[in-house]
mmCIF file of the N, C-alpha and C atoms, coordinates in Angstrom:
data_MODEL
# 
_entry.id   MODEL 
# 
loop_
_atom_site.group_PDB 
_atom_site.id 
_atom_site.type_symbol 
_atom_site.label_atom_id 
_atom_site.label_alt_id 
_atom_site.label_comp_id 
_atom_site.label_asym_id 
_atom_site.label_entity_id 
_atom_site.label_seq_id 
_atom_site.pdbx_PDB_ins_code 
_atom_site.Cartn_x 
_atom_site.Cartn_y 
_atom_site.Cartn_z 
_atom_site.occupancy 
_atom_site.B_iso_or_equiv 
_atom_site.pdbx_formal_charge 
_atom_site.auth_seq_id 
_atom_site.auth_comp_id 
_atom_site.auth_asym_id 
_atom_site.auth_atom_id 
_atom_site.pdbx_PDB_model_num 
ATOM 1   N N  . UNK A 1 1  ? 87.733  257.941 196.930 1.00 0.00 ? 1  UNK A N  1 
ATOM 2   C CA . UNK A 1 1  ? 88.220  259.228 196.496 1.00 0.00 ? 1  UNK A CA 1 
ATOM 3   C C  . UNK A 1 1  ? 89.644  259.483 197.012 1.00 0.00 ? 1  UNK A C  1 
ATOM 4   N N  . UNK A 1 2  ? 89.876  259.446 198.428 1.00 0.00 ? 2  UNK A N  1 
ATOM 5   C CA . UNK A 1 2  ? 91.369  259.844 198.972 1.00 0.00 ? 2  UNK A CA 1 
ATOM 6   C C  . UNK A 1 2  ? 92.393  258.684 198.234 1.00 0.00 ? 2  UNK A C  1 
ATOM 7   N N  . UNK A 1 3  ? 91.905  257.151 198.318 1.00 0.00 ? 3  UNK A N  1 
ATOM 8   C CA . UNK A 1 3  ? 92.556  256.305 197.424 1.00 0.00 ? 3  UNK A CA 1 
ATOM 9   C C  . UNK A 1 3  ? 93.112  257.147 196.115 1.00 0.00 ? 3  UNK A C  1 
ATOM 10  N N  . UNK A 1 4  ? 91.869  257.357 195.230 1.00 0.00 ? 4  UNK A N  1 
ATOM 11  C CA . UNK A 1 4  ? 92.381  257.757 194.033 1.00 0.00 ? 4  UNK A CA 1 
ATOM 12  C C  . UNK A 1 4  ? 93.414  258.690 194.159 1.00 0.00 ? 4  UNK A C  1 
ATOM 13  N N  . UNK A 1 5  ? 93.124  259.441 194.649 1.00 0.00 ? 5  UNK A N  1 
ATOM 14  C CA . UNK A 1 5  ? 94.142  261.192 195.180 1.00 0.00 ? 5  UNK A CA 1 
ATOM 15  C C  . UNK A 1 5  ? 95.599  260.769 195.393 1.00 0.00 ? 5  UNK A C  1 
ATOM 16  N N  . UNK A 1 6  ? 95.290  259.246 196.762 1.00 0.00 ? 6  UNK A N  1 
ATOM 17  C CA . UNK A 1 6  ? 96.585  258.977 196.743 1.00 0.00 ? 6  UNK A CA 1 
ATOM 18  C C  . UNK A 1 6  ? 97.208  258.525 195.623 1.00 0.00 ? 6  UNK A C  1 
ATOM 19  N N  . UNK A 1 7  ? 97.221  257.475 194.960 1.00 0.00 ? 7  UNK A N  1 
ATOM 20  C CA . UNK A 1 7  ? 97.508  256.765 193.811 1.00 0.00 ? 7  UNK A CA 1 
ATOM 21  C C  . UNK A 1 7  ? 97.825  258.034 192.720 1.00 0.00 ? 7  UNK A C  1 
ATOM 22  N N  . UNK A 1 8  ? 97.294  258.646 192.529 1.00 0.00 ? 8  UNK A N  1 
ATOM 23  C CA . UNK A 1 8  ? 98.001  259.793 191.375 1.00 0.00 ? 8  UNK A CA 1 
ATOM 24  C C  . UNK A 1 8  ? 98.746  260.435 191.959 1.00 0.00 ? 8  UNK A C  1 
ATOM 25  N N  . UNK A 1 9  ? 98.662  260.733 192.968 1.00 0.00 ? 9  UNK A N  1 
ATOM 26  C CA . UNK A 1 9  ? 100.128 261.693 193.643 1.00 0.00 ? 9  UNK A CA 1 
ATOM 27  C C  . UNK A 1 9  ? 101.638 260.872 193.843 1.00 0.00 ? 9  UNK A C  1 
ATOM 28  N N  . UNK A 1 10 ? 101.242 259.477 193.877 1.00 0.00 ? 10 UNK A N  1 
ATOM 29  C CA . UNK A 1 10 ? 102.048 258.330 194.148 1.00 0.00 ? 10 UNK A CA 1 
ATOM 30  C C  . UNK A 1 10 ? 102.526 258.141 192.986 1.00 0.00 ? 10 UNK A C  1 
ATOM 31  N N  . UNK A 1 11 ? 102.064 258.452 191.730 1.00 0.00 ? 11 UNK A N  1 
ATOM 32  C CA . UNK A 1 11 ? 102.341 257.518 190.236 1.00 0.00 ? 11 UNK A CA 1 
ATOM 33  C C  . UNK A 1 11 ? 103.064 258.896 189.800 1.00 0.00 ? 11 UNK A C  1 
ATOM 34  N N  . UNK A 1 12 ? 102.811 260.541 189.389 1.00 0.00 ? 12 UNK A N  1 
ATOM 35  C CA . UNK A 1 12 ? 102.916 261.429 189.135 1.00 0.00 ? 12 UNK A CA 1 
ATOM 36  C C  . UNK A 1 12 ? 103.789 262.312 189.767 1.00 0.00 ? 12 UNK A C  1 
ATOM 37  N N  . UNK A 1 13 ? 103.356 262.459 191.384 1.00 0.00 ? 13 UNK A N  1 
ATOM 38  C CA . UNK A 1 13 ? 104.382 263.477 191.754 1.00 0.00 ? 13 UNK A CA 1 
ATOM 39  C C  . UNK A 1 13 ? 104.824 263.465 193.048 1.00 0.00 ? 13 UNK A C  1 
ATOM 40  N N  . UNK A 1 14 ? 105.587 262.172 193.328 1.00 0.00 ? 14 UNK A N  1 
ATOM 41  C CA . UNK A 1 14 ? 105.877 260.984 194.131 1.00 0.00 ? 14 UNK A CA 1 
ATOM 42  C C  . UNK A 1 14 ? 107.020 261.841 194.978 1.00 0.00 ? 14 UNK A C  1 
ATOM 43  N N  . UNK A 1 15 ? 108.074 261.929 194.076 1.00 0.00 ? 15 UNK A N  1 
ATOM 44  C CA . UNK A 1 15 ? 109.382 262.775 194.441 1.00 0.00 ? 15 UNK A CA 1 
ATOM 45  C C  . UNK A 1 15 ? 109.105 264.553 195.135 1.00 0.00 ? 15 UNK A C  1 
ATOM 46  N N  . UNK A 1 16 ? 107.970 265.094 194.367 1.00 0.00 ? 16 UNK A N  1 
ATOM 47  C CA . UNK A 1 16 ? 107.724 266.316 194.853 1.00 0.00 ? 16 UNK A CA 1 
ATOM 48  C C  . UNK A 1 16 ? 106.506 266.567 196.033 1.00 0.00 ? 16 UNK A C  1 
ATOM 49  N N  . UNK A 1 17 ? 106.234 265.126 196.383 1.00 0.00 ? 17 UNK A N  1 
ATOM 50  C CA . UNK A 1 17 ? 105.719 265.008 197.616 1.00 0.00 ? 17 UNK A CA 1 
ATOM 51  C C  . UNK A 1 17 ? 106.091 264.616 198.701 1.00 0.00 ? 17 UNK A C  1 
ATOM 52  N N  . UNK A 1 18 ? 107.068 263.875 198.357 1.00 0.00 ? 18 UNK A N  1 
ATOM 53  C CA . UNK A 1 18 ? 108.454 263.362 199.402 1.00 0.00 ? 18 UNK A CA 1 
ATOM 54  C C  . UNK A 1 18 ? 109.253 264.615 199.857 1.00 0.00 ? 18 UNK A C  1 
ATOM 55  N N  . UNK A 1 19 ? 109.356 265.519 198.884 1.00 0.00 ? 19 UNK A N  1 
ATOM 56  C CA . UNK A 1 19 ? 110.583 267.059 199.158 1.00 0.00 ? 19 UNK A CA 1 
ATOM 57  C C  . UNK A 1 19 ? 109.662 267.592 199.882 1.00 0.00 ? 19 UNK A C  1 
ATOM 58  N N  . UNK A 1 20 ? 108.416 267.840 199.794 1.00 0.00 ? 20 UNK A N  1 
ATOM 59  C CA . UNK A 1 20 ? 107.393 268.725 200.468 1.00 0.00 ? 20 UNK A CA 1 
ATOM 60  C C  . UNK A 1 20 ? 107.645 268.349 201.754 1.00 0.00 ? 20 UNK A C  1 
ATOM 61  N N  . UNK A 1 21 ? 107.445 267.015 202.023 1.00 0.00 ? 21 UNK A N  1 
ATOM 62  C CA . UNK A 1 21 ? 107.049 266.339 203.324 1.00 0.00 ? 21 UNK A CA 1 
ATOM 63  C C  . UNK A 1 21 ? 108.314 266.395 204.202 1.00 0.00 ? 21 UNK A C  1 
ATOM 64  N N  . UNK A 1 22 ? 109.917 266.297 203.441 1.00 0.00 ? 22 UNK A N  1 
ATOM 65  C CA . UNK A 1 22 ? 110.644 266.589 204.140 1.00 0.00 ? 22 UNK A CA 1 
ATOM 66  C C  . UNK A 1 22 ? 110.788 267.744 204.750 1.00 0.00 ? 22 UNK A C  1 
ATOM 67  N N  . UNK A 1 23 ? 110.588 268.880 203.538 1.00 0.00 ? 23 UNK A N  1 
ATOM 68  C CA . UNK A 1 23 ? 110.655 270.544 203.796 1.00 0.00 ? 23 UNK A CA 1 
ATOM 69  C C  . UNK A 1 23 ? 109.765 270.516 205.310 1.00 0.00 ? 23 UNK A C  1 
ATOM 70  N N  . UNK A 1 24 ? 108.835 270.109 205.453 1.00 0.00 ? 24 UNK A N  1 
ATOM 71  C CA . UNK A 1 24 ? 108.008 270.632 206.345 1.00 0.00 ? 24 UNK A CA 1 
ATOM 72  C C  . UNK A 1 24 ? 108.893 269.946 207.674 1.00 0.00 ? 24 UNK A C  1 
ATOM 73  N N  . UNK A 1 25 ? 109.425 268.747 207.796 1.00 0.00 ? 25 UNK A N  1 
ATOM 74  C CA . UNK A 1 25 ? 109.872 268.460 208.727 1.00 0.00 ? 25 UNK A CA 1 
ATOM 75  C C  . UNK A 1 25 ? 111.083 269.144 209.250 1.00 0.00 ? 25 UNK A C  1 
ATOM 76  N N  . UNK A 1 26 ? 111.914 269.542 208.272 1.00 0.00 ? 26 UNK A N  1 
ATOM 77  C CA . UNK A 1 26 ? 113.005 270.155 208.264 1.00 0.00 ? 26 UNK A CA 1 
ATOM 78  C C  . UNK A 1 26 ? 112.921 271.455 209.233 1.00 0.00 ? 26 UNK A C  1 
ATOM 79  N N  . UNK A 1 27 ? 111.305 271.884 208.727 1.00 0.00 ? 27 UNK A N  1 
ATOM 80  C CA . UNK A 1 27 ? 110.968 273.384 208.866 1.00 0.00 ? 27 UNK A CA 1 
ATOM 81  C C  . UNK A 1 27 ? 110.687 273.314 210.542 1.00 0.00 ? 27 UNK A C  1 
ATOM 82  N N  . UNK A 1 28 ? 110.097 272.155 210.908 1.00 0.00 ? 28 UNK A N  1 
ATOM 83  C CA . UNK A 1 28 ? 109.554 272.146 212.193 1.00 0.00 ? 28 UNK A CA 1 
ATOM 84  C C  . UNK A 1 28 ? 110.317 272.099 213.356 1.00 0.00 ? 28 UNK A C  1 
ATOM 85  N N  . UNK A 1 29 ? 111.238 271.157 212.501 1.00 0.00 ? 29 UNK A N  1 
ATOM 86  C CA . UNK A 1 29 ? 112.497 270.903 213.566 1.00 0.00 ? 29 UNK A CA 1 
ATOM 87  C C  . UNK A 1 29 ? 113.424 272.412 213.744 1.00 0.00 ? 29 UNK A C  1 
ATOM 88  N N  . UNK A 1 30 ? 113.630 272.994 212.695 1.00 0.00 ? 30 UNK A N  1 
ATOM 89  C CA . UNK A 1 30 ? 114.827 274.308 212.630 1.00 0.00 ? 30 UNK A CA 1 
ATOM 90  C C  . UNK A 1 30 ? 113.415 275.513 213.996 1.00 0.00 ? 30 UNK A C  1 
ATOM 91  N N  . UNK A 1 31 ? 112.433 275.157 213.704 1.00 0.00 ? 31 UNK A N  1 
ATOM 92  C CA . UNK A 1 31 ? 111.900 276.151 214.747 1.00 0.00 ? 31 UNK A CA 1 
ATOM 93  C C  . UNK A 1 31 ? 111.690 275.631 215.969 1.00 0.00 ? 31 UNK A C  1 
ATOM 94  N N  . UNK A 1 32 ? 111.904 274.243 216.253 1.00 0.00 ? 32 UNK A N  1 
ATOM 95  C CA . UNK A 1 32 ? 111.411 273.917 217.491 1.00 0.00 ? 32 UNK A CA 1 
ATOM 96  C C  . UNK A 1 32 ? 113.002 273.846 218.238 1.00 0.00 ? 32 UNK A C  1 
ATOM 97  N N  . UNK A 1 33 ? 114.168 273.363 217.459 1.00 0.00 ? 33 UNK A N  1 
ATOM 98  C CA . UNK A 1 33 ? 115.876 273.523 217.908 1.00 0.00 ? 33 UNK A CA 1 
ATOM 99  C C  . UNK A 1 33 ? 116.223 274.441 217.588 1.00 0.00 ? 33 UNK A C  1 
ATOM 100 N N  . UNK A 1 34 ? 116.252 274.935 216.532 1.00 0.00 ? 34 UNK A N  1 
ATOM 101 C CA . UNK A 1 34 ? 116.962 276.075 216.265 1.00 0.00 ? 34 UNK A CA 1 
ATOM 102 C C  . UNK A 1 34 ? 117.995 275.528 214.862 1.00 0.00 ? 34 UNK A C  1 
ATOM 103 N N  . UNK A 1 35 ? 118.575 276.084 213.815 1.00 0.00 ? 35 UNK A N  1 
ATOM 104 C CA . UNK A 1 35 ? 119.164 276.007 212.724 1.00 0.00 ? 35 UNK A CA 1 
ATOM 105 C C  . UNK A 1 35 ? 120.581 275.271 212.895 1.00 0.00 ? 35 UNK A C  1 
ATOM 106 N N  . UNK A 1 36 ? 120.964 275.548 213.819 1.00 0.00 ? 36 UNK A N  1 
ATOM 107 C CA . UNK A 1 36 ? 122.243 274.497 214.595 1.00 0.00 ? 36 UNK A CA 1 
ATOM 108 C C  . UNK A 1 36 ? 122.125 273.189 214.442 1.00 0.00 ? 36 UNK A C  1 
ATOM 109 N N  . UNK A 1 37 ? 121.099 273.339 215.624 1.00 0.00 ? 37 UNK A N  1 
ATOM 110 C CA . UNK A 1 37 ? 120.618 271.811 215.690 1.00 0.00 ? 37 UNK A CA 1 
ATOM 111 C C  . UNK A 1 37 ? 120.105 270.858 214.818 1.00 0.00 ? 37 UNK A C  1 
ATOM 112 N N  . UNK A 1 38 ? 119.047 271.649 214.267 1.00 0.00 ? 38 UNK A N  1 
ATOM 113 C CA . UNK A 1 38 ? 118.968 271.355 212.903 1.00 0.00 ? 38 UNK A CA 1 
ATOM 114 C C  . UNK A 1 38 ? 119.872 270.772 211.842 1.00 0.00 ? 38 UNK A C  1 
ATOM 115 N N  . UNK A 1 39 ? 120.873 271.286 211.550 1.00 0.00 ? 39 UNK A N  1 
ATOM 116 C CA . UNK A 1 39 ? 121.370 270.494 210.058 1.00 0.00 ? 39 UNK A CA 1 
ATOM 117 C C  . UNK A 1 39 ? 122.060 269.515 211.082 1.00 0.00 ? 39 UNK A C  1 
ATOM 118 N N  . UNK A 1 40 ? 122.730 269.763 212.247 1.00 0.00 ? 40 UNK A N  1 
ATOM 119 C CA . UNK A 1 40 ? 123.261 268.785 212.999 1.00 0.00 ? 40 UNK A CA 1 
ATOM 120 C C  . UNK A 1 40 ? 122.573 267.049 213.314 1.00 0.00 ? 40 UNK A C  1 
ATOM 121 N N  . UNK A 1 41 ? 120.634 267.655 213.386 1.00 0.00 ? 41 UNK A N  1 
ATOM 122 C CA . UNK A 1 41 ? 120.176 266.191 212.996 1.00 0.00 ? 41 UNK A CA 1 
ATOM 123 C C  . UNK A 1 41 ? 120.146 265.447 211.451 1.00 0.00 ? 41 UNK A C  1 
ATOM 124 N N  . UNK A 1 42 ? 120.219 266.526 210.847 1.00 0.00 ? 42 UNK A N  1 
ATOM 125 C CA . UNK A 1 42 ? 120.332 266.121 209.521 1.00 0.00 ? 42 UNK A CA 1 
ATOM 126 C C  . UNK A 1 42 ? 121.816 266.047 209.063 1.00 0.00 ? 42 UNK A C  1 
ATOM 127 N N  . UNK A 1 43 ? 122.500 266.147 209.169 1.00 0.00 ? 43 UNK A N  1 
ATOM 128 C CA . UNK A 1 43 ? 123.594 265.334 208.806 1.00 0.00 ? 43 UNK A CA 1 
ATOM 129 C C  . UNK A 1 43 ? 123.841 263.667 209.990 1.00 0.00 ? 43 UNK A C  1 
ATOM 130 N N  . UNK A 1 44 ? 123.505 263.614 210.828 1.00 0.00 ? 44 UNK A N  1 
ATOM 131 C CA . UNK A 1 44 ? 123.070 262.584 211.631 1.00 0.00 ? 44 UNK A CA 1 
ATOM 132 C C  . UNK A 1 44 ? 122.394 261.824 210.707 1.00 0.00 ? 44 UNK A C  1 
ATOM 133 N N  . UNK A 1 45 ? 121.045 262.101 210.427 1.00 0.00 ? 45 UNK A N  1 
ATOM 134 C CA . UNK A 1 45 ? 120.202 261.291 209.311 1.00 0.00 ? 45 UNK A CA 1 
ATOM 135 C C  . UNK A 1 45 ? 121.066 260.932 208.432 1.00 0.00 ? 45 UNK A C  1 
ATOM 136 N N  . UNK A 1 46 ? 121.394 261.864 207.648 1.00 0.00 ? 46 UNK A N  1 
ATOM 137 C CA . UNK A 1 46 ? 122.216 261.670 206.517 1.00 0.00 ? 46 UNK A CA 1 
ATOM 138 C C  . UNK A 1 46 ? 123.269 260.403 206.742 1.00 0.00 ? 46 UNK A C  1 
ATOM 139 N N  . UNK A 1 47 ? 124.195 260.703 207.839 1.00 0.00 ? 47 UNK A N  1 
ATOM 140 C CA . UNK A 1 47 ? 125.035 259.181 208.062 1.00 0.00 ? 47 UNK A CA 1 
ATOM 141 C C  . UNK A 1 47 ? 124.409 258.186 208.152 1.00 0.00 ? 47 UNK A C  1 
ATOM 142 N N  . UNK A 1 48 ? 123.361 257.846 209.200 1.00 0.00 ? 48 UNK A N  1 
ATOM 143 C CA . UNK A 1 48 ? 122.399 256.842 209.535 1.00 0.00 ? 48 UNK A CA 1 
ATOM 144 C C  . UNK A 1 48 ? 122.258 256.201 207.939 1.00 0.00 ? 48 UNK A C  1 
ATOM 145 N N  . UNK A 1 49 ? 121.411 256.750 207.254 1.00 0.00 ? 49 UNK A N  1 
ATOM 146 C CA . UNK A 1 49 ? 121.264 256.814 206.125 1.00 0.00 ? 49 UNK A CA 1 
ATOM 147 C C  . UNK A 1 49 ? 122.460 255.932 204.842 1.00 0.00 ? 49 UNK A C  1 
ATOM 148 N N  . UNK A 1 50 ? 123.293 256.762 205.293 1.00 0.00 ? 50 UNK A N  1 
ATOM 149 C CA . UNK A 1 50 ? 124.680 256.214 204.229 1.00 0.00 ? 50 UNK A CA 1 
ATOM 150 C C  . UNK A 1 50 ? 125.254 254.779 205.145 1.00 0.00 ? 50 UNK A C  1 
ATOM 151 N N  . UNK A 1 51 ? 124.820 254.437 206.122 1.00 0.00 ? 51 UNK A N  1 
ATOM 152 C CA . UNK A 1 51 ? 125.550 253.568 206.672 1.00 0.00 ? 51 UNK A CA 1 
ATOM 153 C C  . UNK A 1 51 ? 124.366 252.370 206.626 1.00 0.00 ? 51 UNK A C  1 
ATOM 154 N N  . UNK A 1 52 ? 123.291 252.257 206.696 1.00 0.00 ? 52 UNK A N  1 
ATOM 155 C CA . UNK A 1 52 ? 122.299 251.922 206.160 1.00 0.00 ? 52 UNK A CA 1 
ATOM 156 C C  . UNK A 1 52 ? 122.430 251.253 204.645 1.00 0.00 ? 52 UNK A C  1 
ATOM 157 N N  . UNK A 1 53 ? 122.692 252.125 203.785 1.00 0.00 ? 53 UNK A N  1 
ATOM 158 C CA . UNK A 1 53 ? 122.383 252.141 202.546 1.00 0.00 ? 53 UNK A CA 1 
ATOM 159 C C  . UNK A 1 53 ? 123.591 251.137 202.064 1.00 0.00 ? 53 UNK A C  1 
ATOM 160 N N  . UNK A 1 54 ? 124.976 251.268 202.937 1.00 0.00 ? 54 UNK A N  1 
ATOM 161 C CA . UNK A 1 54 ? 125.749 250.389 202.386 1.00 0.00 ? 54 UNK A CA 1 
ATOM 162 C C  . UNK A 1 54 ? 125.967 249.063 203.095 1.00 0.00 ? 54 UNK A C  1 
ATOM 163 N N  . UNK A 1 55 ? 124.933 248.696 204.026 1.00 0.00 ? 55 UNK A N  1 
ATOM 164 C CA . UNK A 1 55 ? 125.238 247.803 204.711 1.00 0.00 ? 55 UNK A CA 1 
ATOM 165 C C  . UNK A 1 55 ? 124.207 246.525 203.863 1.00 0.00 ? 55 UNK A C  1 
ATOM 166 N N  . UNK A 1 56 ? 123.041 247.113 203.332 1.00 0.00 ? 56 UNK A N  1 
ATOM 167 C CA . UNK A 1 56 ? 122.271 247.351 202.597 1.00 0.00 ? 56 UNK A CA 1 
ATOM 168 C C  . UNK A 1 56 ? 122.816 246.067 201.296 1.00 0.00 ? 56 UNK A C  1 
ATOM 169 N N  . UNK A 1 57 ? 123.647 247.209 200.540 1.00 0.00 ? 57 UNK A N  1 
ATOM 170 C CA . UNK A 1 57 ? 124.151 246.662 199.714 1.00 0.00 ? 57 UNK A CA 1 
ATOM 171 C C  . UNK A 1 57 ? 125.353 245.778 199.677 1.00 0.00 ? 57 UNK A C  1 
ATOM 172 N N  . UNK A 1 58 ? 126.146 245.508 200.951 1.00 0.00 ? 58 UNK A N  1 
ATOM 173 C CA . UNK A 1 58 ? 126.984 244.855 201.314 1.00 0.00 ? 58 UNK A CA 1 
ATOM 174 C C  . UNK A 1 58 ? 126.658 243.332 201.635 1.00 0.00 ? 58 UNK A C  1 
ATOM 175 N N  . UNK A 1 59 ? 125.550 243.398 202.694 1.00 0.00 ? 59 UNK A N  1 
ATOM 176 C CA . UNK A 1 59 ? 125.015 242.364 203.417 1.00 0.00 ? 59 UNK A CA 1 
ATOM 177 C C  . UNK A 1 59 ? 125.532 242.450 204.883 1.00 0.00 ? 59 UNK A C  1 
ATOM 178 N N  . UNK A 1 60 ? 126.538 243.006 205.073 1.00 0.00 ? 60 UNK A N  1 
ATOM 179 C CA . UNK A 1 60 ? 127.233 242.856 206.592 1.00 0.00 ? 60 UNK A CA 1 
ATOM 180 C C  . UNK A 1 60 ? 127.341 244.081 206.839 1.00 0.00 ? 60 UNK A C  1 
ATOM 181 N N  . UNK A 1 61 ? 128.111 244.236 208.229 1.00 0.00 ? 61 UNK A N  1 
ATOM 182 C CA . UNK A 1 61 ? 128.640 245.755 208.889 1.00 0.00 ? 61 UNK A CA 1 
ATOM 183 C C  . UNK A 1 61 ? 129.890 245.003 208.527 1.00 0.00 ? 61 UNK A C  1 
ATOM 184 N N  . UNK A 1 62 ? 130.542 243.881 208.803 1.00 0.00 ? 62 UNK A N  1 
ATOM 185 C CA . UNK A 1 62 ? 131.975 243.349 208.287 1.00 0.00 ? 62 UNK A CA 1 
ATOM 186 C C  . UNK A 1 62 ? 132.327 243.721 206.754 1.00 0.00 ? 62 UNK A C  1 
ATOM 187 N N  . UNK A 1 63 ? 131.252 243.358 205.929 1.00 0.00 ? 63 UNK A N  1 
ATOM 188 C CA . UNK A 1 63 ? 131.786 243.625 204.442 1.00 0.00 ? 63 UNK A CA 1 
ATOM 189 C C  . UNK A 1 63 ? 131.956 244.600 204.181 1.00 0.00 ? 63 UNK A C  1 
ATOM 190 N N  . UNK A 1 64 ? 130.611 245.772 204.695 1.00 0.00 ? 64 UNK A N  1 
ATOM 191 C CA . UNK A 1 64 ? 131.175 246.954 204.189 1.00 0.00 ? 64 UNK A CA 1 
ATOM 192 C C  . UNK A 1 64 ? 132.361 247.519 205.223 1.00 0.00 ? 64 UNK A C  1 
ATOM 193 N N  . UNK A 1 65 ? 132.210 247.733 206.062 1.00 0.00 ? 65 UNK A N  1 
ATOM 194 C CA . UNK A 1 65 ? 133.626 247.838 206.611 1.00 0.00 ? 65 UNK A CA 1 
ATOM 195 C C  . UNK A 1 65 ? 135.207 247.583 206.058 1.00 0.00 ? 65 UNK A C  1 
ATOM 196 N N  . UNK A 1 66 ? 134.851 246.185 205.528 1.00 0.00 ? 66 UNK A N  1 
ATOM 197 C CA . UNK A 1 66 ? 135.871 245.703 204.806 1.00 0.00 ? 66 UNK A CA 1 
ATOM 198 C C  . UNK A 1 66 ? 136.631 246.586 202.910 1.00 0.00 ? 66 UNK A C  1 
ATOM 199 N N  . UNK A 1 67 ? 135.139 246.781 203.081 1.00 0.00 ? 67 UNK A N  1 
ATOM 200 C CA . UNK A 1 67 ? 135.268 247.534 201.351 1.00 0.00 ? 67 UNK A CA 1 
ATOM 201 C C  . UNK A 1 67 ? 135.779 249.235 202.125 1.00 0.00 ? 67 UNK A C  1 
ATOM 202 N N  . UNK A 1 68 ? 135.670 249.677 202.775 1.00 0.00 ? 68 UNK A N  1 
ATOM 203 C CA . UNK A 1 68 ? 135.811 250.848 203.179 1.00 0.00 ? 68 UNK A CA 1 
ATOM 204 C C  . UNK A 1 68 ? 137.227 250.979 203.524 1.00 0.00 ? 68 UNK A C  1 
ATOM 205 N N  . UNK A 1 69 ? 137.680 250.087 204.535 1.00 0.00 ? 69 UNK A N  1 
ATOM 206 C CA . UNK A 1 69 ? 138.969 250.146 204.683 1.00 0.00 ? 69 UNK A CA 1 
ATOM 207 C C  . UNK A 1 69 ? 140.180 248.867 204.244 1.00 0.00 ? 69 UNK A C  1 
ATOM 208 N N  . UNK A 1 70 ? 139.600 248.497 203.538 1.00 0.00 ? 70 UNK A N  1 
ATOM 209 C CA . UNK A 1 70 ? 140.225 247.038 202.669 1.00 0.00 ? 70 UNK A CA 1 
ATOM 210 C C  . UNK A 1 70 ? 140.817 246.020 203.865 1.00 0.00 ? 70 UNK A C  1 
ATOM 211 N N  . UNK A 1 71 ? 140.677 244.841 203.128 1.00 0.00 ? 71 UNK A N  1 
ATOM 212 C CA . UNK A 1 71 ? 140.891 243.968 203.755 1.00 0.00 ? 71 UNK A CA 1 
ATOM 213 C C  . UNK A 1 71 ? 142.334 244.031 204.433 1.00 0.00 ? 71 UNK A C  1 
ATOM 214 N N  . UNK A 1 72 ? 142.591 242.868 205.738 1.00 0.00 ? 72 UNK A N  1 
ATOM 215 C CA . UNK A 1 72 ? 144.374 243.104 205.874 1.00 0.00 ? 72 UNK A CA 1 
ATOM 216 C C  . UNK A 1 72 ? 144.601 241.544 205.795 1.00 0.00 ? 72 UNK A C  1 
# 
């Protein structure tokens, strides 16, 4: 049964269970730091994230580095 539950929430409404799950974290953190602190870890994430994502697609911290500030 929870299988099935999962699997349709997974196939159907994948993205609006991911926003939920963030919201709530978002929510926990802004009351347990405070709203400061808060977007402050989340823009943290957010870099982590973007630096991640292009290293990712680069293969290196050299390449993308390299694409970022061009070669010399």
């Amino acid at each position: 049964m929870w299988t099935e539950l999962f699997q349709e929430i997974m196939t159907n409404h994948r993205f609006k269970f991911f926003g939920a799950v963030i919201g709530f974290i978002f929510g926990v953190v802004v009351i347990k730091y405070g709203i400061i602190n808060a977007i402050l870890i989340l823009l943290a994430t957010w870099i982590g994230y973007s630096v991640g994502k292009g290293m990712d697609a680069e293969g290196s911290v050299k390449n993308m580095l390299a694409k970022i500030f061009g070669e010399k």
